[in-house]
ZAMARGU-4260 file (C-alpha; in steps of 0.2 Angstrom, whole numbers, plus 5000, padded with zeros to 4 digits):
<rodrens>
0) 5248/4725/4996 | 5261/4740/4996 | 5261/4742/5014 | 5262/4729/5028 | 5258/4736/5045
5) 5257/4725/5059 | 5250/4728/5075 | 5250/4719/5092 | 5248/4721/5111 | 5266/4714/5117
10) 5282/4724/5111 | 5296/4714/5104 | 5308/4729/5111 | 5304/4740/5124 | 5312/4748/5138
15) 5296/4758/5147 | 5286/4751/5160 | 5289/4735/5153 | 5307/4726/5147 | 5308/4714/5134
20) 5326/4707/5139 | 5316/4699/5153 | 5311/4682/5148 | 5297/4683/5164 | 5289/4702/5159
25) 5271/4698/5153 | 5273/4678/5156 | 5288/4678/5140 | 5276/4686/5129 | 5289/4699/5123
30) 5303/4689/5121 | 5288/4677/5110 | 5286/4690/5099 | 5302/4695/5095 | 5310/4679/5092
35) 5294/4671/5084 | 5284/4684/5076 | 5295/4694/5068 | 5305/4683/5060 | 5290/4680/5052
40) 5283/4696/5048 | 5301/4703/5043 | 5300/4688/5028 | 5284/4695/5024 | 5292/4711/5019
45) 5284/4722/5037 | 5285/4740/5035 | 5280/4749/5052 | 5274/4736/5069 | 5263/4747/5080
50) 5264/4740/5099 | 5257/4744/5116 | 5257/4735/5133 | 5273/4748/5140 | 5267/4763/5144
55) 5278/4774/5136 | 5282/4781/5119 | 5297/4772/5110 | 5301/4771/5092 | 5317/4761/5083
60) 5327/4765/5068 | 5324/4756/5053 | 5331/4736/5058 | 5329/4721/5052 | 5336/4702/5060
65) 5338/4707/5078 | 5329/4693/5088 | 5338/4693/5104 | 5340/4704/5119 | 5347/4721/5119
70) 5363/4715/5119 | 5364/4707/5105 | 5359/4721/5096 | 5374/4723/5081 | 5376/4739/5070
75) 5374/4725/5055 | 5356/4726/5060 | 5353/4743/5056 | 5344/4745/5038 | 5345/4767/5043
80) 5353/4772/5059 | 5346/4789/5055 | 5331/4800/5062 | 5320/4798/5046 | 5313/4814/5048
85) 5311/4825/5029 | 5317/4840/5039 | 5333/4829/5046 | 5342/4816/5039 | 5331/4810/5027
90) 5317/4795/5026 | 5319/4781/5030 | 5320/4770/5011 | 5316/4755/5007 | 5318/4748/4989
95) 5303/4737/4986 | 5286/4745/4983 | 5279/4728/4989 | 5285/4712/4996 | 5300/4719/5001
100) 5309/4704/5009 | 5320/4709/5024 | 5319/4728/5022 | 5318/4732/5036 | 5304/4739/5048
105) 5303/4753/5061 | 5293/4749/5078 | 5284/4761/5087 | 5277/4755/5105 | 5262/4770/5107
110) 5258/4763/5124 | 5255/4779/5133 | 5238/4786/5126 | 5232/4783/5142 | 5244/4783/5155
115) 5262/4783/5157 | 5273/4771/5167 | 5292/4778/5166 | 5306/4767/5165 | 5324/4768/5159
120) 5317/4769/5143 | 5335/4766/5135 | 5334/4750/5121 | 5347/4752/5110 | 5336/4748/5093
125) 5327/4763/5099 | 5329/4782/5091 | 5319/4789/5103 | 5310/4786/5121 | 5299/4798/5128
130) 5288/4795/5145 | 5274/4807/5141 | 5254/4806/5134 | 5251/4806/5115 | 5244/4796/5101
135) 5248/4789/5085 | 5244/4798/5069 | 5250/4787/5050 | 5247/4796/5034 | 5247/4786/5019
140) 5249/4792/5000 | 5254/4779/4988 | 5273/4774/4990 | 5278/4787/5006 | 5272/4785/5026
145) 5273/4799/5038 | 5271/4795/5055 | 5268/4805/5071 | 5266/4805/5088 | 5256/4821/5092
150) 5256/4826/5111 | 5243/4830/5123 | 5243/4848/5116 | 5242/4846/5100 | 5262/4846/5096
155) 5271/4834/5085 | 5283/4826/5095 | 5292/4815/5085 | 5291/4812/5067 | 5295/4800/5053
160) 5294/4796/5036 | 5295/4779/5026 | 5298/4780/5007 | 5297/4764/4997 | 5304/4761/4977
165) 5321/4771/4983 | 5319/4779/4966 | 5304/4791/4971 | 5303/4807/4981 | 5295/4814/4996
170) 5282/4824/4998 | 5285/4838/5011 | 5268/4842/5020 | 5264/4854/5033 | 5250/4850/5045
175) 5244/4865/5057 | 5235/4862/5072 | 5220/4871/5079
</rodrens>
């Protein structure tokens, strides 16, 4: 397939109402998935992993390796340290159109559909943290992945794209909402 999505309960990072550099939150469960799971699912070539369980919204650069806590965290690690925004620094890019191996992936924890939960909200894979309602939204067209997170109101509150074969353009799309 050209694009591997993963999605699970349990947040291999995450800094909201839950915090995955405690070995006891959620009975290990966190710490499970990030030092089993996605060694895994990074071999595999993973694009995006969609999480839940903190109630919060928190979304990573483009990484790739990191299996510990937060503190273990190295620069090495980031594939993009950038927004991945069109209208910022650019998509993130990844070179394979399939199977990339170690590529990297971005992980977004959209645990606040529902409810939020606060907390410091201050991992350091993370790009962005917010403690406010919203959902999801993934666009798909052939080899480029626009994801939101649209708030309560209908505004986009953060944004990002993923382009794979680093050869190819981006589309720009606008998206209006009523």
């Amino acid at each position: 397939q050209d694009w591997i999505i993963a999605f699970f309960h349990h947040p291999p990072y995450t800094r909201g109402s839950h915090n995955s550099d405690n070995p006891a939150d959620s009975g290990g469960r966190l710490r499970d998935m990030r030092e089993n799971a996605l060694p895994i699912l990074e071999a595999a070539g993973v694009d995006l992993v969609l999480t839940g369980h903190s109630h919060s919204y928190e979304r990573s650069y483009l990484i790739d390796g990191h299996y510990g806590t937060s503190d273990t965290f190295q620069p090495s690690m980031l594939k993009d340290g950038g927004d991945g925004r069109l209208g910022g620094d650019g998509p993130y890019r990844k070179v394979a159109l399939s199977g990339g191996s170690h590529d990297g992936a971005v992980h977004a924890v959209a645990g606040s559909s529902g409810q939020i939960s606060g907390g410091p909200l201050n991992h350091p894979v993370m790009f962005i943290s917010l403690n406010t309602l919203g959902s999801m939204v993934l666009d798909v067209d052939r080899n480029q992945l626009d994801a939101r997170f649209i708030g309560t109101k209908g505004e986009v509150l953060d944004e990002f794209t993923l382009v794979k074969d680093a050869g190819a353009s981006p589309t720009v799309e606008k998206i209006l909402f009523l």
